[in-house]
N, C-alpha and C positions, 0 to 999 in steps of 0.2 A: 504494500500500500504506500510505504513511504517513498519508493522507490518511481512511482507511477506519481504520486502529488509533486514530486523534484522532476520527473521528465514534462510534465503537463508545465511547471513553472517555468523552465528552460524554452520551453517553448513559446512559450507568452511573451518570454521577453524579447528571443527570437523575432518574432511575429512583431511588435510592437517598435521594435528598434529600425525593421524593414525598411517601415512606412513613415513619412516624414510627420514629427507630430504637429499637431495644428495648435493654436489655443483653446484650451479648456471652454472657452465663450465661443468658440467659431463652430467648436464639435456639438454644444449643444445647441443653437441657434441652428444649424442643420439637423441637427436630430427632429427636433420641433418642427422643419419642412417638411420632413421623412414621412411625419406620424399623419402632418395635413394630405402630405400627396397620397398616402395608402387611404386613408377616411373618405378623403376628395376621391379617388377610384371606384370604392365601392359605392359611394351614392350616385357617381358619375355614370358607373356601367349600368347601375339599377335605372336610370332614366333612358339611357341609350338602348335598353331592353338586353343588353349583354352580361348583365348580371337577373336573372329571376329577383323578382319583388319582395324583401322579407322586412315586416314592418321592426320585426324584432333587431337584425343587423342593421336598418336605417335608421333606427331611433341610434343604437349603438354608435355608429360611426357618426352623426351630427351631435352625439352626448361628446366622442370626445374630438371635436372641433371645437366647443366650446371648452372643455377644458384646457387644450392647447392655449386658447386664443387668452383665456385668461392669467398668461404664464408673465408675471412680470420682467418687464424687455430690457430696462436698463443696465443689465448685468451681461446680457449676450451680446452687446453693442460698444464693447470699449473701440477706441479708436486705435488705428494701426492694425486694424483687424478686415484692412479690404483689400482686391484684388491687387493693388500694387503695392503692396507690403508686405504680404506673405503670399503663397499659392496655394491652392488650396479651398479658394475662394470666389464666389463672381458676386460679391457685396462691391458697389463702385466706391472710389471715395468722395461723390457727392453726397453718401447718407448722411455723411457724419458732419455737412455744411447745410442739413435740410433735416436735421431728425429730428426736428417739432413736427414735420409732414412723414416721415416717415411712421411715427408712431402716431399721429392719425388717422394714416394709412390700415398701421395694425389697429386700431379701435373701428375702423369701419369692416375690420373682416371679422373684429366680434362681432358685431351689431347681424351681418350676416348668419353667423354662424349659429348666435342666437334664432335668428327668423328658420333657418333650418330645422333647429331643433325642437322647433315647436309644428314644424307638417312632416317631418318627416316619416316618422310613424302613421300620419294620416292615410297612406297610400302611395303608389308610383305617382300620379299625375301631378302631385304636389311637390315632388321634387326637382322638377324640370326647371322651373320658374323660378326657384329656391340657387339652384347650382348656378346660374346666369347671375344673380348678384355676388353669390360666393368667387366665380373665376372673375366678375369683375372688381370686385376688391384684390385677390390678389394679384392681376393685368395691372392696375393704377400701380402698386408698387414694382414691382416685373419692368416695366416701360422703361422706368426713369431710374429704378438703383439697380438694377443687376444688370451684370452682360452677358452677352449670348456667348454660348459655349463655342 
């Protein structure tokens, strides 16, 4: 056993030493994308008829949009943390000359997220109309702070 917890550790650090590390605020600020783009998929296919209708996974996936969106932002957003500072990143460094709009920005995709999560358990038809304000809160931000890959 002990022998197998020291090769799993050796290995981690392996793994971890690899890949160039980022800041602690840039990995979780991404992470918190991660969790919107999987949430935004599953309501998203449920509209486009490419996911079957489950009121039970739509309630799910717009409960944790809002929890996302609730995640206070001033800690993933230090400066020195965009695309031409470190790699790893496509944050422009216009946010951090415009983050009173940028986190605007994120309070309008609560505001969203919120309105989702109140149809989206109503049924499929309800969420088509619901996902057009959600992609367009996060398009207003997309546009003007991030860059295309």
């Amino acid at each position: 056993m002990k022998k197998t917890l020291a090769t799993v550790a050796v290995l981690a650090t392996l793994a971890t030493g690899a890949v160039a590390e980022l800041p602690q605020a840039v990995k979780a600020r991404q992470g918190q994308f991660n969790l919107m783009a999987l949430n935004l998929g599953i309501l998203g296919g449920m509209a486009k008829g490419q996911i079957d209708y489950s009121a039970e996974a739509a309630q799910a996936a717009a409960d944790n949009l809002v929890a996302v969106s609730s995640i206070h932002q001033a800690a993933l957003w230090p400066e020195g943390t965009d695309n031409m500072s470190i790699d790893g990143t496509r944050a422009q460094p216009v946010i951090w000359e415009n983050i009173d709009d940028v986190m605007a920005k994120w309070g309008a995709f609560g505001e969203a997220a919120l309105a989702m999560q109140a149809a989206a358990g109503t049924g499929k038809d309800a969420i088509g109309p619901n996902m057009g304000k959600l992609g367009g809160s996060c398009k207003g931000c997309h546009d003007t702070y991030r860059a295309p890959q």
